[in-house]
C-alpha positions in Angstrom: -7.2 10.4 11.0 -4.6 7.4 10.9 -3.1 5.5 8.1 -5.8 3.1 7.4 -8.6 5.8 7.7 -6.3 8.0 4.8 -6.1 4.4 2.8 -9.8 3.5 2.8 -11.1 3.0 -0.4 -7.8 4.0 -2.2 -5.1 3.1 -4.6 -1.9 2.6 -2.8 0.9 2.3 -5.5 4.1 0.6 -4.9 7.4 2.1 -6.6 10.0 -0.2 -6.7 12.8 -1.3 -9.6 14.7 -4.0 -9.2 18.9 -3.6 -8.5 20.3 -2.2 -12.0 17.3 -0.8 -13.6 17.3 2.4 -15.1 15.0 3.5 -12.8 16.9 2.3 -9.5 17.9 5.2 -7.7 16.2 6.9 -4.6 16.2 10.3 -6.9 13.7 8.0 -9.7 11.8 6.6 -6.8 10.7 9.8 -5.3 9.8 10.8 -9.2 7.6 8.0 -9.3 6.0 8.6 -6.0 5.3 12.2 -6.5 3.8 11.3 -9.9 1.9 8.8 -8.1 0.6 11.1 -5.6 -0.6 14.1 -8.2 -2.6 11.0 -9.7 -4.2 10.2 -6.7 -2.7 7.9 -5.0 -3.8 7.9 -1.1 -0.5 6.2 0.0 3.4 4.6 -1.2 4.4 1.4 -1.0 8.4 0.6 -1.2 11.6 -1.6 -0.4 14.8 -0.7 0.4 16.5 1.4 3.3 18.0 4.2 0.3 14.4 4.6 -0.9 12.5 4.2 2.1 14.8 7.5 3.3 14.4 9.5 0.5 10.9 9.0 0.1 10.2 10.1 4.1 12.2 12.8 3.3 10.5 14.3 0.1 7.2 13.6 1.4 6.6 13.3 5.1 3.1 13.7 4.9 2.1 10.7 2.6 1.5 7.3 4.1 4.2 4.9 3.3 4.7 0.9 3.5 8.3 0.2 3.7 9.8 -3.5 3.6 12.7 -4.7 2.9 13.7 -7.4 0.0 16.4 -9.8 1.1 17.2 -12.5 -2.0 14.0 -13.1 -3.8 12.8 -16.2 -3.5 11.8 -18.1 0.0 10.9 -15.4 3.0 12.8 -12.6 1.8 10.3 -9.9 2.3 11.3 -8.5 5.4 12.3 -12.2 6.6 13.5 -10.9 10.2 13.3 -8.8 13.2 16.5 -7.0 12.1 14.8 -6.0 8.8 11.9 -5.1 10.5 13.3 -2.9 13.0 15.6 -1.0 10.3 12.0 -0.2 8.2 10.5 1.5 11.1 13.4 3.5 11.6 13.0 5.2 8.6 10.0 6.6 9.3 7.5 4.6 7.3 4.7 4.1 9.0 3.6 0.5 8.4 6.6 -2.2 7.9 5.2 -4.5 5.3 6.4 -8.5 6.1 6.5 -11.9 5.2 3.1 -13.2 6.5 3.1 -16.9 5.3 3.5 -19.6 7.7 7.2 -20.3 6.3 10.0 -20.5 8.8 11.9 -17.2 9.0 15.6 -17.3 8.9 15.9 -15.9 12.2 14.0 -18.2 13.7 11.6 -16.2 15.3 7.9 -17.1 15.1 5.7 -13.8 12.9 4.0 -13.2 16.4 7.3 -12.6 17.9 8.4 -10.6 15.3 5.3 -8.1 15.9 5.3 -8.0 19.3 9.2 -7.2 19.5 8.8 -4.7 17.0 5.7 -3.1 18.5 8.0 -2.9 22.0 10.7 -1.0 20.2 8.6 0.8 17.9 5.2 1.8 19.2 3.2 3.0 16.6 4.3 1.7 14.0 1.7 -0.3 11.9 2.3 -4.2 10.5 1.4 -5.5 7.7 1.5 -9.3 7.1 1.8 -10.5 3.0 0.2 -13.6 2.9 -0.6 -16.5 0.3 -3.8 -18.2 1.9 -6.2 -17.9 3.8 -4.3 -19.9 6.5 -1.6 -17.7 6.5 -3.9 -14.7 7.4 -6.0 -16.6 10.1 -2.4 -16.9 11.1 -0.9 -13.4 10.9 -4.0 -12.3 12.6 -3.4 -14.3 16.0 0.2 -13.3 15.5 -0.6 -9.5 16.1 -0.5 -8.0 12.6 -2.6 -5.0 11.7 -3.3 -5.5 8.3 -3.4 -8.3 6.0 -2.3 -8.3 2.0 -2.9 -10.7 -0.9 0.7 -9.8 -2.1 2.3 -13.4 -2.2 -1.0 -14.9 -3.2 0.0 -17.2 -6.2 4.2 -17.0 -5.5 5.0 -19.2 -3.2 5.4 -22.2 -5.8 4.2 -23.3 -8.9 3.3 -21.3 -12.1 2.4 -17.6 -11.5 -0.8 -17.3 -12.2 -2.1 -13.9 -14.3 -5.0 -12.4 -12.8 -5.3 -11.5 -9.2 -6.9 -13.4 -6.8 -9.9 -12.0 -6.0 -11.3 -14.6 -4.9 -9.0 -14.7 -1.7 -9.6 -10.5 -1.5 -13.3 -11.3 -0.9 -12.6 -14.7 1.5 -10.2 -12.4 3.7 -12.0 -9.6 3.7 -15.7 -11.4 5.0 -13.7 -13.3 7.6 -11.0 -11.4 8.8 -11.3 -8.5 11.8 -8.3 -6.3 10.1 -8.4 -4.4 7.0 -7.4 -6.7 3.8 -5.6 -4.9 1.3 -5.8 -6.4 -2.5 -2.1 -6.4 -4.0 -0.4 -8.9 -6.6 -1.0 -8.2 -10.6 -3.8 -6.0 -10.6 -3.3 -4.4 -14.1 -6.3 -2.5 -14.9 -8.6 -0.6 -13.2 -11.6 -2.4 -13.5 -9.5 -5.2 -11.4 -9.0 -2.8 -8.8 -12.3 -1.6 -8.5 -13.4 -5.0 -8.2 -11.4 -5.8 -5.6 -13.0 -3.1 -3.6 -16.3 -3.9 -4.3 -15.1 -7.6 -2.6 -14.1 -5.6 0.6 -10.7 -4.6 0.2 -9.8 -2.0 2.1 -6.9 -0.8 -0.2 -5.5 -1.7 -3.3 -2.2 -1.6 -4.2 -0.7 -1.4 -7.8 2.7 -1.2 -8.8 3.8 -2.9 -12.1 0.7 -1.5 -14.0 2.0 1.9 -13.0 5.7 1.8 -11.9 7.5 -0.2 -14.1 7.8 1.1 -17.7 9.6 -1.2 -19.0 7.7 -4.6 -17.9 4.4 -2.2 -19.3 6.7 -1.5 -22.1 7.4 -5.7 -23.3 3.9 -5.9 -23.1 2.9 -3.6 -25.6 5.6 -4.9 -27.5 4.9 -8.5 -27.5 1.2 -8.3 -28.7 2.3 -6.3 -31.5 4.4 -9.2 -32.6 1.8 -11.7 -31.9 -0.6 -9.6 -33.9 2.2 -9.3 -36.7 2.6 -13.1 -37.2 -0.8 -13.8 -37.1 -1.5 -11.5 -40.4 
């Protein structure tokens, strides 16, 4: 069995908090995951070098999709070789870039970025985040293993609410690589229809890791409820 064959028709959720959160500490992280994991989660997704170790650690035997966040807007998820190169050696066993056809800051091309991290770290899987269906014809001739829908609707302009399903389906009839769904999939029904368009995976993480964005919007339609009586 490899990583794609344990992800196949299954929820991958991401655990990440952003820096001074309650819940930013590796110790949280790990919570989370576990958590994740006794809810069936086939697989982790997370950022940062701190968490990416201590989640190899407490669970070696759990797929996990590391990248790293550098600034947050522009290419900034895992925007170079460097980056790269310091996911895989944490052990996680599919480095999760920027797959958009935006320049990187190190000025590498994205298929230069693959194959230098496939020389120094065979075996390690690649997964390009993309925002079109050009950027994943891209990634694709650049090398990358699998493609995601993560920075579908964020690379300018008003953030749209619902995922794109719509590009799950597109990507997933066209492309030769898996296509995993990610990007505000809140409910399950979105996530089941994302398979049913072909995804290969889905990946959640607000929905389920971040209490207090799930929190606001409890919160919120209370209020709207309360000024409309």
């Amino acid at each position: 069995m490899t990583v794609l064959d344990d992800i196949r028709g299954r929820l991958v959720v991401s655990c990440q908090a952003d820096a001074g959160e309650p819940l930013d500490d590796p110790a949280h992280m790990v919570a989370l995951a576990r958590s994740a994991c006794n809810g069936g989660a086939a697989a982790i997704r997370a950022q940062g070098l701190r968490d990416l170790r201590a989640l190899r650690a407490a669970l070696p035997d759990t797929p996990l999709i590391g990248l790293i966040k550098d600034g947050a807007s522009g290419v900034y998820i895992t925007p170079t070789l460097a980056h790269a190169e310091a996911v895989a050696a944490t052990g996680a066993d599919v480095v999760a870039l920027d797959g958009t056809r935006r320049p990187r800051p190190d000025g590498r091309t994205l298929a230069e970025t693959v194959a230098a991290l496939r020389e120094r770290h065979p075996g390690v899987l690649v997964m390009a985040d993309v925002a079109a269906e050009a950027d994943a014809y891209a990634a694709v001739a650049a090398g990358v293993d699998l493609v995601g829908t993560t920075l579908a609707g964020y690379t300018g302009g008003a953030v749209p609410h619902d995922p794109d399903l719509a590009l799950v389906g597109a990507l997933a009839a066209a492309l030769p690589v898996p296509v995993v769904a990610e990007g505000r999939i809140n409910t399950p029904e979105e996530a089941a229809e994302a398979l049913r368009r072909g995804a290969h995976a889905v990946v959640v993480g607000t929905a389920i890791t971040r209490p207090a964005v799930v929190t606001a919007r409890f919160a919120a339609a209370l209020v709207t409820r309360a000024e409309m009586s």
